[in-house]
N, C-alpha and C positions, 0 to 999 in steps of 0.2 A: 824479319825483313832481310832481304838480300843486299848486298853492301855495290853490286851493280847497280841499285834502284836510284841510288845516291846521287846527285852530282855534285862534285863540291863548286863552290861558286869561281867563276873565271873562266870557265870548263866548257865546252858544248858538250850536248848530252847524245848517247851515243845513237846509231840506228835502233835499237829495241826500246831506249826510252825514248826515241820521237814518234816510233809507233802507239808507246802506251799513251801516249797522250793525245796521239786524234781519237782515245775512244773516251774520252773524260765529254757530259753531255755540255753541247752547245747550249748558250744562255737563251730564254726565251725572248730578248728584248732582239738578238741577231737574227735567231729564226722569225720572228714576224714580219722585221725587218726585209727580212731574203724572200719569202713564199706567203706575206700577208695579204697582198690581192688576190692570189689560188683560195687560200684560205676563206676568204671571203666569199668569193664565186662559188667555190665548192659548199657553204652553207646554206647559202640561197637557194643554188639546184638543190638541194635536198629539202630545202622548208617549199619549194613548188612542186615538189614532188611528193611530200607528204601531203598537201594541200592536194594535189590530184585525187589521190589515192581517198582521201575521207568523202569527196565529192562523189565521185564514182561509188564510193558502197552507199552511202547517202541515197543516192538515186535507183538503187535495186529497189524492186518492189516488197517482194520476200524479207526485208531485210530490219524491216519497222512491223513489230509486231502489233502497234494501233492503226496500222496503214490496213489492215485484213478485218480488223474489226468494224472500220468508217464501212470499207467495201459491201460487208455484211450485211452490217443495219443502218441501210439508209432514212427507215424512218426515224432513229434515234437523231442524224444531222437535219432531218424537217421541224421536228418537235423542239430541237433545240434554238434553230432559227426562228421557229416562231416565239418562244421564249425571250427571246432577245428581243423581235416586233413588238411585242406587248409593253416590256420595259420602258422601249425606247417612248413607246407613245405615252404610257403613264407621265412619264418625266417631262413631254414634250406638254400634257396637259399640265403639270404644277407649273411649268414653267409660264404658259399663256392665263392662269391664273395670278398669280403674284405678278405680272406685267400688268393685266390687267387691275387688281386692287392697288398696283403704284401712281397707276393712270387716274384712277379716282381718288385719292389722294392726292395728286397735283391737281386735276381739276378744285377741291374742296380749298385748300391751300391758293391758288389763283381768284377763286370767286370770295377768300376773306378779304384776300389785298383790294380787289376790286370795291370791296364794301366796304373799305376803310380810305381810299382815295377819296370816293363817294363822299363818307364823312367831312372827311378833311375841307373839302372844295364846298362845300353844306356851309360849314363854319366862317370859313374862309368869306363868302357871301356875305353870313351874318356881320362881319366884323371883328369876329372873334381870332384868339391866335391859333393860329391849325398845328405846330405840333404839340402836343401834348395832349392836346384840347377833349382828342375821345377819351384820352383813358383820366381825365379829371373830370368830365363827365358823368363815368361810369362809375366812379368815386363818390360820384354826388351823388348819384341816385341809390346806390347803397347803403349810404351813412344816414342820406332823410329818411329811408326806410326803418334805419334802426335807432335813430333819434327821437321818433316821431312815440316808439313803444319805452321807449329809455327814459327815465327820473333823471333828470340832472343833478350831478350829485355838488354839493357845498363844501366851500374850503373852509378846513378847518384854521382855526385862529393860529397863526404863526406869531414868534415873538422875532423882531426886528431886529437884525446882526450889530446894530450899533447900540448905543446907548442911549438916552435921547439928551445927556449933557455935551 
């Protein structure tokens, strides 16, 4: 190193060392600081300009090689469309299918409640107590069923928890 490069401290430093030192790079926080609106502007113009540019070749005909094949065969986009028609209608009939067996199921579901209001208002008439009333009915008429074929069966002889003194 050259002993001009030096300064000793106390000292200003001479014309060729205040030269070398405006070429030492500026900090990036000064420069953004100084030209960071340009900076910004100038990125934008070029992402609208890159944006231009891909739209523009986008829209060449030549440029989409399935773009010449559509043009070609056009019966291939008729076949295809109606391919899609069919689907849609299949799907559109499961679908008015399953509405309709939901439909019959609420009605089937509404005409039991109805049959068991019925009931209830039946009993109710009689005297009898209405809730519970059909399904201990329906209890009865099961059991006399199987009663009626059924041995009653006998207790056998238990011996008594206490003692009899």
């Amino acid at each position: 190193p050259k002993e001009g490069s030096r300064v000793p401290p106390g000292r200003a430093p001479s014309r060729a060392a205040r030269s070398h030192l405006r070429l030492v790079p500026v900090p990036v926080g000064s420069l953004l600081s100084s030209y960071g609106w340009y900076i910004l502007l100038a990125a934008v113009a070029v992402y609208l300009l890159i944006q231009k540019l891909s739209q523009s070749l986008a829209a060449r005909p030549g440029s989409r090689p399935g773009a010449a094949d559509a043009a070609v065969e056009p019966d291939m986009v008729v076949r295809r469309q109606e391919a899609l028609a069919a689907a849609r209608l299949r799907m559109q009939e499961e679908l008015n299918a399953q509405a309709e067996r939901y439909k019959e199921k609420q009605r089937q579901l509404e005409e039991e409640k109805r049959r068991q209001k019925i009931a209830m208002w039946e009993s109710m008439q009689e005297g009898k107590s209405y809730k519970g009333n059909l399904k201990l009915n329906q209890q009865e008429v099961e059991s006399g069923a199987s009663t009626s074929s059924a041995v009653p069966k006998s207790k056998p002889n238990k011996k008594p928890l206490r003692g009899g003194g």
